[in-house]
C-alpha distance (Angstrom), angle and dihedral (degrees) to the residues before:
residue distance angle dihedral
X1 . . .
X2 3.85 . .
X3 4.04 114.3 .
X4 3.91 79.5 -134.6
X5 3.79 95.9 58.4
X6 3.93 106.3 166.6
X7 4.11 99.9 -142.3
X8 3.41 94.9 -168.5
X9 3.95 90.2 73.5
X10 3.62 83.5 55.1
X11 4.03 102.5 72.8
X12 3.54 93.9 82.7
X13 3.33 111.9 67.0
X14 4.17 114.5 -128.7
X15 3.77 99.8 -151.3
X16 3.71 108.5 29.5
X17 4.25 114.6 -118.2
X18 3.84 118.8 -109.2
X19 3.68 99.7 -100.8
X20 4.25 109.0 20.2
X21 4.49 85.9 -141.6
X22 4.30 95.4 61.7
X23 3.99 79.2 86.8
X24 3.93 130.6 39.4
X25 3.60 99.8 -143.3
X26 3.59 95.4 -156.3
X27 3.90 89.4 70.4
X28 4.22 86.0 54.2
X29 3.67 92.7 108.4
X30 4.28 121.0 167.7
X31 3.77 107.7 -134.5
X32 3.86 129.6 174.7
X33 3.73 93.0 -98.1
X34 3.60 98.6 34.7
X35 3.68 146.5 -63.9
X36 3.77 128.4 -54.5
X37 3.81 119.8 -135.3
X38 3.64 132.3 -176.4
X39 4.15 120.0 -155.2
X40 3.38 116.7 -137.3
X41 3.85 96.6 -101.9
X42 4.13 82.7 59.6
X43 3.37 104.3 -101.3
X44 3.77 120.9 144.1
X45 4.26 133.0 -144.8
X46 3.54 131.1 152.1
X47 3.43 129.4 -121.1
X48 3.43 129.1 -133.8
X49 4.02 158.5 105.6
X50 3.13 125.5 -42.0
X51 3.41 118.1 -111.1
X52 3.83 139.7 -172.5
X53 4.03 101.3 -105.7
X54 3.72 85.7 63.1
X55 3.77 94.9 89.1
X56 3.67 107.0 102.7
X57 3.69 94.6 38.2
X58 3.95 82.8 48.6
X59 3.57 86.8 53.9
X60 4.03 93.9 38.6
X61 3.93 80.3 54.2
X62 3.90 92.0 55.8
X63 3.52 100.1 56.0
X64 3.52 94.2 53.3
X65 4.03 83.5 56.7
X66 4.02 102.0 107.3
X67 3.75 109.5 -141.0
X68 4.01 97.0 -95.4
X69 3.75 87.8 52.5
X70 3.72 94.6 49.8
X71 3.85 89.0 50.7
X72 3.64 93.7 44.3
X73 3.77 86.7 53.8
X74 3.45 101.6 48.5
X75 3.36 110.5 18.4
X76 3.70 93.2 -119.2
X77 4.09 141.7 62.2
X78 3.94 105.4 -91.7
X79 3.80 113.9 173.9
X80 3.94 90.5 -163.5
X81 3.66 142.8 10.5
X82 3.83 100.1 -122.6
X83 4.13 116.3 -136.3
X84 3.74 87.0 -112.9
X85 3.32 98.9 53.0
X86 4.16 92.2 42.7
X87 3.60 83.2 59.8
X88 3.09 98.8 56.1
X89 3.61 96.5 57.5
X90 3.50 97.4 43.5
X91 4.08 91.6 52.6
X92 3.76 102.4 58.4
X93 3.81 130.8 -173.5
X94 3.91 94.6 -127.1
X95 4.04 90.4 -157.0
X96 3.52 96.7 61.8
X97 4.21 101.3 23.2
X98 3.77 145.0 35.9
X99 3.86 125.8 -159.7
X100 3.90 121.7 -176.2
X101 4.28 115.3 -177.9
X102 3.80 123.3 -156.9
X103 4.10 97.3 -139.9
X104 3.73 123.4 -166.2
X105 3.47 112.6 -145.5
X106 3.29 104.6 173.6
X107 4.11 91.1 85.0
X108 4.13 122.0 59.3
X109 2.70 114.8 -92.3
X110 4.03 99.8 27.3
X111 3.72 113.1 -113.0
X112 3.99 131.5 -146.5
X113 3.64 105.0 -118.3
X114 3.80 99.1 171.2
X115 4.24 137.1 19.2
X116 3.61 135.0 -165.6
X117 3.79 129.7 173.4
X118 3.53 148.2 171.7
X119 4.06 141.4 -151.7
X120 3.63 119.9 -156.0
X121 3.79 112.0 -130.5
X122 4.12 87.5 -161.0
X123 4.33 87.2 179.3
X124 3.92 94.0 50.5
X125 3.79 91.0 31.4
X126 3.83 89.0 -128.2
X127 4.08 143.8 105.6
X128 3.29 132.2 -130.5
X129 3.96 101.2 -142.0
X130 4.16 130.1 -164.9
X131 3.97 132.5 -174.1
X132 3.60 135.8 -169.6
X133 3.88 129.6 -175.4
X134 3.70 117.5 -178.6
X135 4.39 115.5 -107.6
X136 3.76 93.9 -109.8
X137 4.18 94.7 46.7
X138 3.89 91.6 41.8
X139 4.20 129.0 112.9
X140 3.84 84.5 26.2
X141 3.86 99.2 97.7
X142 3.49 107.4 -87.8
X143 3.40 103.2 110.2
X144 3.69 91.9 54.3
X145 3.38 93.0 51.1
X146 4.14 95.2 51.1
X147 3.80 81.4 51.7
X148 3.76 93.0 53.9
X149 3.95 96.5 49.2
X150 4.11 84.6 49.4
X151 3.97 98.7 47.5
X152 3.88 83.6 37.6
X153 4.02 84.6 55.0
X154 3.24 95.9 49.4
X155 3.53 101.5 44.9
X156 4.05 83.2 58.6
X157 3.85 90.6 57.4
X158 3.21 86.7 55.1
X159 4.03 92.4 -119.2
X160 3.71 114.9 170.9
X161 4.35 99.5 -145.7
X162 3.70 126.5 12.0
X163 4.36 109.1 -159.0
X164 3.64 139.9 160.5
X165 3.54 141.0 -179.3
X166 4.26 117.6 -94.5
X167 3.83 119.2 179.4
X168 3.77 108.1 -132.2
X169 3.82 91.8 -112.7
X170 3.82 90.9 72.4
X171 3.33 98.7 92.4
X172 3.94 101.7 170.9
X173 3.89 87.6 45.6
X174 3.51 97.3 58.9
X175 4.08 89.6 37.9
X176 3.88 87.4 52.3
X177 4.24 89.6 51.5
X178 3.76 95.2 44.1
X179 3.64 87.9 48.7
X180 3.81 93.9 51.4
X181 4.22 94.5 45.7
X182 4.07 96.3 -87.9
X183 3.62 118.6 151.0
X184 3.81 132.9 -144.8
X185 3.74 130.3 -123.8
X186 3.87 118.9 177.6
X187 4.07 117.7 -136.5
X188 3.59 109.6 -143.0
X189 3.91 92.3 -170.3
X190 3.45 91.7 56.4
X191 3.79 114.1 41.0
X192 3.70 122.6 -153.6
X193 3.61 92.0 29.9
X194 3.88 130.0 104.5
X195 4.22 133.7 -165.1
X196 3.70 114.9 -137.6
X197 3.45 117.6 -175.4
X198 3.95 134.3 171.1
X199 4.20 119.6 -162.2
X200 3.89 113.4 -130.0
């Protein structure tokens, strides 16, 4: 996502969430650093960029990962998220990605809870797009709404598909897609694996 994300373009939601009462709009409020939202069980994060002091809580987030969620995430066992590679994800190249974090600051010090991110594709005029909500904040709306902020995004760009690799296992992944418009595409080189893709 751009480093000059407008949020005020964000407070109507592009692709409309799965069931419109996960979030009380009313508590969708546009702040300097972000956006506040409130799940439906009344829990509150912020939303916003990602930015480069987020490393250790990136990390912090990571080891709270259980195995299946790492794996889910990145397609692949990882026992840690080296500092390098933390880094990395925290400093962005805002022509060519976007990164928005759901933060919880109601604990000390504030924890991720949630990830999405894209990579601009600028030959095939695409992004390849991944989210990642924590077990105990998942099935209450935030992963729709990361994917609405990173379809929104690349709708802005002007990007004509937005994809991403899903292994078949990850059942609310690939329910969340279909429910947005995604579409499937089996990989026969790599088995247990599935393309989903949505055009812009």
């Amino acid at each position: 996502m751009n480093a000059a994300i407008d949020h005020s373009s964000h407070r109507h939601a592009v692709v409309p969430p799965r069931n419109p009462e996960r979030f009380a709009r009313s508590h969708l409020t546009s702040l300097p650093k972000g956006e506040l939202v409130r799940t439906h069980d009344g829990r509150e994060l912020r939303l916003r960029d990602i930015e480069p002091g987020d490393v250790a809580a990136l990390k912090r987030q990571f080891a709270r990962l259980s195995p299946e969620d790492i794996r889910r995430r990145f397609l692949h066992s990882m026992s840690e998220l080296p500092d390098s590679m933390a880094q990395r994800l925290c400093r962005i190249d805002p022509a060519v990605e976007s990164a928005f974090v759901l933060v919880d600051e109601t604990v000390t010090p504030a924890e991720i809870r949630g990830v999405g991110r894209i990579y601009v594709d600028e030959a095939a005029d695409s992004a390849e797009f991944s989210v990642l909500v924590e077990h105990d904040w998942a099935r209450v709306g935030l992963g729709v709404l990361l994917m609405q902020r990173l379809v929104a995004d690349c709708r802005r760009r002007g990007l004509h598909e937005i994809w991403g690799y899903v292994l078949l296992e990850n059942r609310p992944m690939l329910h969340l897609c279909k429910d947005v418009g995604f579409t499937r595409r089996l990989l026969p080189d790599e088995p247990g694996t599935t393309q989903i893709s949505l055009r812009l």
